[in-house]
Structures are given as structure tokens and as C-alpha cells.
GUNUDO-559995 format. One record per residue (C-alpha): x, y, z; residue in three letters. Coordinates in steps of 0.1 Angstrom, whole numbers, padded with zeros to 4 digits, always signed. Last residue first. Layout:
XYZala/...
END
This chain:
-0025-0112-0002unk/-0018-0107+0039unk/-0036-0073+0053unk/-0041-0039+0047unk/-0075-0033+0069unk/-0108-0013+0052unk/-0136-0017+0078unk/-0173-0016+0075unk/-0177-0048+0051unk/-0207-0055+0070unk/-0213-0033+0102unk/-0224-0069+0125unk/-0247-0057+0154unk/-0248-0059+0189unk/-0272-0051+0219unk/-0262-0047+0251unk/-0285-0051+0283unk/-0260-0053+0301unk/-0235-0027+0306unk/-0212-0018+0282unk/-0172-0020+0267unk/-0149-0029+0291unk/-0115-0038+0278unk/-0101-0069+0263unk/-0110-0065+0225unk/-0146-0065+0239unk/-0155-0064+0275unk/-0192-0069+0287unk/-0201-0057+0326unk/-0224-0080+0343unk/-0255-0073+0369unk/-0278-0099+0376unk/-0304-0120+0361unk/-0285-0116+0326unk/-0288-0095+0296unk/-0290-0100+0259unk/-0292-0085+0224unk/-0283-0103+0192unk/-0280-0086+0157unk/-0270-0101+0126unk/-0270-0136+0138unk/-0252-0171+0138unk/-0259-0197+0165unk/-0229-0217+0183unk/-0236-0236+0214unk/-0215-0250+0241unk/-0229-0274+0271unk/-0224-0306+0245unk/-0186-0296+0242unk/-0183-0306+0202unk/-0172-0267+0200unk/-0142-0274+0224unk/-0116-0286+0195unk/-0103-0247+0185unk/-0071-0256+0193unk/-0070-0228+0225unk/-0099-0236+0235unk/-0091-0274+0241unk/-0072-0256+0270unk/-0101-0249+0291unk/-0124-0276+0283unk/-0113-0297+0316unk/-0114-0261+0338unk/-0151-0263+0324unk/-0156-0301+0335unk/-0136-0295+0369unk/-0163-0264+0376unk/-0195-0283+0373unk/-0210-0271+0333unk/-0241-0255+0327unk/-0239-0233+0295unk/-0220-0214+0271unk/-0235-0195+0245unk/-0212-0183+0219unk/-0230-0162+0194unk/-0211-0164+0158unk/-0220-0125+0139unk/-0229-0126+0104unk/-0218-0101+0077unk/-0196-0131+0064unk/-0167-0111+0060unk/-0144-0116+0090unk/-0157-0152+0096unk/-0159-0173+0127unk/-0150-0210+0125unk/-0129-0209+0156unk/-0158-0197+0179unk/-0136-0195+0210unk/-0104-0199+0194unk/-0079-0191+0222unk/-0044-0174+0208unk/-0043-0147+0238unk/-0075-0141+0255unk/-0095-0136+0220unk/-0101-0154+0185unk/-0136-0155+0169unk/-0128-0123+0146unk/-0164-0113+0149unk/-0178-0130+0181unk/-0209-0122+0207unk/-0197-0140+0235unk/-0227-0153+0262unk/-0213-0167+0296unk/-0214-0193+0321unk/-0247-0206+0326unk/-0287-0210+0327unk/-0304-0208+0299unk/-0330-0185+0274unk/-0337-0176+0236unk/-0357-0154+0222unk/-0359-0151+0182unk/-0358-0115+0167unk/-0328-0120+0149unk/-0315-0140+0183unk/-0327-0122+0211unk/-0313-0132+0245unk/-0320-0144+0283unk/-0297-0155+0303unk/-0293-0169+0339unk/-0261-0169+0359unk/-0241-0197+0370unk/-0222-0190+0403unk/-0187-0183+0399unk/-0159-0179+0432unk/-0135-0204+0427unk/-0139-0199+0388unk/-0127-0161+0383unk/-0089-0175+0398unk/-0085-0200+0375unk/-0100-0182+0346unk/-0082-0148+0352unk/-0049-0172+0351unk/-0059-0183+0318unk/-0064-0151+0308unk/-0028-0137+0316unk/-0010-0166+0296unk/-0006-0143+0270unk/+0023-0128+0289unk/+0025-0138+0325unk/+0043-0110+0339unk/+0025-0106+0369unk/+0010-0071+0373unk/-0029-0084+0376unk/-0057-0057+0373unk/-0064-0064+0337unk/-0066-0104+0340unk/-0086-0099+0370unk/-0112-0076+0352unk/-0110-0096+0323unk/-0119-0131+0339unk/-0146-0115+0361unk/-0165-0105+0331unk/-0154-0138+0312unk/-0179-0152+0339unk/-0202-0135+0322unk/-0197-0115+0296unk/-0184-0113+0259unk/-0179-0090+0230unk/-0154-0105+0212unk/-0129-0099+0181unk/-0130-0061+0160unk/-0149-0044+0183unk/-0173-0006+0177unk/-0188+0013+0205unk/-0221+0034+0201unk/-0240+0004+0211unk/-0224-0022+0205unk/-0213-0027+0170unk/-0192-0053+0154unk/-0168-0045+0122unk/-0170-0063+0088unk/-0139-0074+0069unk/-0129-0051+0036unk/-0093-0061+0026unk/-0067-0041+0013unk/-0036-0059-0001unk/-0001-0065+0012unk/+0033-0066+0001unk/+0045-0031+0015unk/+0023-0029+0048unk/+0030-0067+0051unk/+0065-0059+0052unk/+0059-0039+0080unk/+0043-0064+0098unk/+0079-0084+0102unk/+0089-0057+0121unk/+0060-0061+0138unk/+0065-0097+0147unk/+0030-0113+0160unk/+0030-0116+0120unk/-0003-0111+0100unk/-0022-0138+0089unk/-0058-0117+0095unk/-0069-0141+0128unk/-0033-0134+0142unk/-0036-0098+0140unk/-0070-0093+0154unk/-0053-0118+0182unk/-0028-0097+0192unk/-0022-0108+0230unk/+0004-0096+0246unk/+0006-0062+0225unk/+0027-0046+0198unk/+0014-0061+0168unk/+0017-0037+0139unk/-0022-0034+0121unk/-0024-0013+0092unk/-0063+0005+0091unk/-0072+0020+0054unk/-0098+0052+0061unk/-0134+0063+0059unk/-0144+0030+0050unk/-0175+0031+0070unk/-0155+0027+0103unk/-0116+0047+0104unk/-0125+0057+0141unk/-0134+0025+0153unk/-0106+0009+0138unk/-0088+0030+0158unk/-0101+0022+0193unk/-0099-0018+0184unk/-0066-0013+0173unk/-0058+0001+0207unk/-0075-0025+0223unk/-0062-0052+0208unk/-0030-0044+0215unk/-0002-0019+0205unk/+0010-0004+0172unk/-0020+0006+0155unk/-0012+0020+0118unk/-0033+0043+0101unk/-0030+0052+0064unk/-0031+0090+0057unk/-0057+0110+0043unk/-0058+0143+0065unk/-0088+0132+0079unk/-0079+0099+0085unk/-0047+0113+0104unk/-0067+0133+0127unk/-0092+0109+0135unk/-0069+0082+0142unk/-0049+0106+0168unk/-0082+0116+0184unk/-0091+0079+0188unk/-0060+0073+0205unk/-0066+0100+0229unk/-0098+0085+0237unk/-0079+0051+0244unk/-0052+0070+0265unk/-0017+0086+0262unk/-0009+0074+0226unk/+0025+0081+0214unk/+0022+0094+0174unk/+0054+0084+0148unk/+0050+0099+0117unk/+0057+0085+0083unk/+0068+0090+0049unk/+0076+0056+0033unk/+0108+0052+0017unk/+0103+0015+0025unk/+0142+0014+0044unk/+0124+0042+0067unk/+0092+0019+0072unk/+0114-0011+0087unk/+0138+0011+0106unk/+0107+0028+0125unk/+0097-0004+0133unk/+0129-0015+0145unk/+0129+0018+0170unk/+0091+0005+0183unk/+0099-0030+0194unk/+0109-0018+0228unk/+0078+0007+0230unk/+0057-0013+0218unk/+0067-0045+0245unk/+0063-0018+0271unk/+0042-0043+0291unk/+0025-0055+0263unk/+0010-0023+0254unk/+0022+0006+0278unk/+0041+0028+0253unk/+0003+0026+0230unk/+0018+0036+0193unk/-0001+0054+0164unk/+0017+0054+0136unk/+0004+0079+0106unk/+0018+0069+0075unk/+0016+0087+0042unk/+0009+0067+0011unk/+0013+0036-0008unk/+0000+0000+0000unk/
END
């Protein structure tokens, strides 16, 4: 892809991983002969400024960080209102590993130069955007202890969210709207995916698409805790769909709430409050990504 480059780079993503990789990066883009800027986010709204700024004045938009931050700026570049380049600089970077793009970002670059654009649909809840997935329940708990811990556990941060969320869960009760169709049961969670990939390399609806304008709802039911501990790492090969307490139903739009109160995270950070409805923005995203 050709053009100006705005990079917009969290310092705290992967534990300063961003910041470390950052100098190699800038190597990379300067042996393209690309013009570029370099941009130092200092929160997710501030992130979101920066994207607005350089889609405005016409340049591509590179996330170097998480999924988060490339959450924040896809957000911003929705509609096709600008061409997203994704430079993996967090622990996780699943939005990057779904697309084929090296967890490398050096090696990114050369995707930036030997890549093609892509139109993949975005997710919408309520007037925030996702790129991988919306979920809650006891993946509520899991986030909010993965985010508050300061070990240095890499991607194996949600896994040890799980272990600790799971002493203390009590199944909740659900009730959703499919398309228009209601559905209820008792369990874990609900995840509303686009990408299907989140927590680090786990494939939680691993046959999700990025341009099938269709959403994969994840409902997750009644298990005893040593039977969803069991299931825990066939998550991470995709092999837990034959789990006869998981379903999978595709939808447009899906809204849903539980019997008590639940916070949904997307892309690893909080996102709404139940109730939340979601949506699939077909084709709403332009993303440089593998040929």
C-alpha cells in the first residue's frame, strides 16, 4: 500500500513490548521510503483523536499496541473512511493473528508493503465498535482480573483470570434475542464474536468469519467447575465446539442480559452494561492485510 503513515503507538501495550519494538519499526518503514509519523498514545480516547486526525488528513493508520488500541482505531476509520495497518505490539494480538499477520511487527511492515486491502466487517455495541469479542459473564470476572494483575504472564494472563474467576462463579441466567428469536439458559457466559479469537491465541468460535456479515454467538452453559477447567485448554485448538454445554448460533444482531448485573469487555477492555445489543457493520472496515 502507498501513502503517508500515521503510527499510532500505546508505550504501555504488552508491558512496554511497543515501545521496545518501536525503533525497529521505525527502521522497517524508513528502508520503505515511506513518509511517516510516529504518534505516542496517552489513552484510548486519545487514541481515537490521533486516528481521527490522520484519517482526515488522508493517511493510512497504523496501530502499534494491543487489541484495544486497534480496536479504538478501527473504530474511528469505520465506514471505509480510512485504510487500518495493524503492527502487533501487545500480549495478545489476536485481530492480527486471525488476519495472517506476524505477531512480529517488524515483520508487519513488510506486510504494509506486500499486502492488499481487505474489507472485513466490524461489530457494533451500542455506540462502540470491536473487532474480536464482545463477551460477559464469567469472562467478566476473567478480564477484570486479567487487567488488574501485574504478573508478567504474557498471553497466559487469561488463563490465570480463569482459574482465579472460577472459585468464586455461580451460573447466571440469560435471556437473548436472536434476529428477533428469544432464547434463554442458565450458565457461564454469552460472547458475541467477529474475529472469533480472543485471550491470547484461544479460538472461541474458531470458525468465525471476518466477511460473512454474520455474527457467531457463543452461549455457554451449565457445566461443574472441573468439566469447564477440563475444556479450558481445548480452547485454545479450537476442538471445544463438540462440548455438548457449548452452542454456536449465527446472527445479525443479538441482544442480551443476565439475572444480575455484568459488565461486557470487547478486545479486552470494558465495553457496556447489560443489556447490550450488537450488530455486524458488514464490510465496515478497510484493513491492509496478507495477499
Amino acid at each position: 500500500m502507498d501513502g503517508p503513515l500515521c503510527l499510532i503507538v500505546n508505550p504501555r501495550a504488552g508491558a512496554g513490548r511497543a515501545l521496545r519494538l518501536l525503533p525497529g519499526v521505525e527502521a522497517a518503514l524508513r528502508a520503505q521510503g515511506r513518509p511517516f509519523r510516529v504518534e505516542r498514545t496517552t489513552s484510548m480516547e486519545h487514541a481515537r483523536e490521533l486516528a481521527r486526525a490522520a484519517r482526515d488528513a488522508g493517511e493510512l493508520v497504523a496501530a502499534m499496541g494491543g487489541d484495544g488500541l486497534t480496536g479504538a482505531v478501527a473504530g474511528e476509520l469505520r465506514g471505509g473512511a480510512g485504510v487500518l495497518v495493524v503492527l502487533p505490539g501487545g500480549r495478545g494480538n489476536d485481530f492480527a493473528r486471525k488476519l495472517g499477520i506476524p505477531h512480529d511487527p517488524v515483520a508487519a511492515c513488510e506486510v504494509l508493503e506486500r499486502g492488499a486491502e481487505r474489507r472485513i466487517d466490524l461489530a457494533e455495541a451500542g455506540a462502540a465498535t470491536y473487532l474480536g469479542i464482545l463477551s460477559a459473564g464469567i469472562d467478566s470476572d476473567v478480564n477484570r482480573i486479567a487487567n488488574e494483575t501485574r504478573l508478567p504472564l504474557g498471553t497466559l494472563v487469561y488463563v490465570y483470570g480463569v482459574l482465579r474467576a472460577v472459585v468464586s462463579w455461580r451460573e447466571a441466567r440469560w435471556e437473548l434475542t436472536l434476529d428477533g428469536e428469544r432464547r434463554a439458559f442458565a450458565g457461564y457466559s454469552v460472547a458475541v464474536a467477529n474475529s472469533g479469537v480472543f485471550g491470547g491465541c484461544m479460538y472461541l468460535a474458531p470458525a468465525a468469519s471476518l466477511d460473512d456479515w454474520l455474527l457467531d454467538v457463543v452461549l455457554i452453559g451449565a457445566h461443574n467447575r472441573r468439566a469447564y477447567l477440563r475444556g479450558l485448554p481445548r480452547v485454545f485448538r479450537g476442538t471445544h465446539v463438540d462440548d455438548p454445554a457449548l452452542r454456536i448460533v449465527r446472527a445479525r444482531e443479538v441482544t442480551f442480559a443476565a439475572d444480575r448485573p455484568f459488565t461486557a469487555y470487547a478486545d479486552g477492555d470494558p465495553i457496556a452494561e447489560l443489556p447490550v445489543t450488537v450488530r455486524v457493520l458488514p464490510g465496515a472496515l478497510r484493513v491492509v492485510a496478507p495477499r
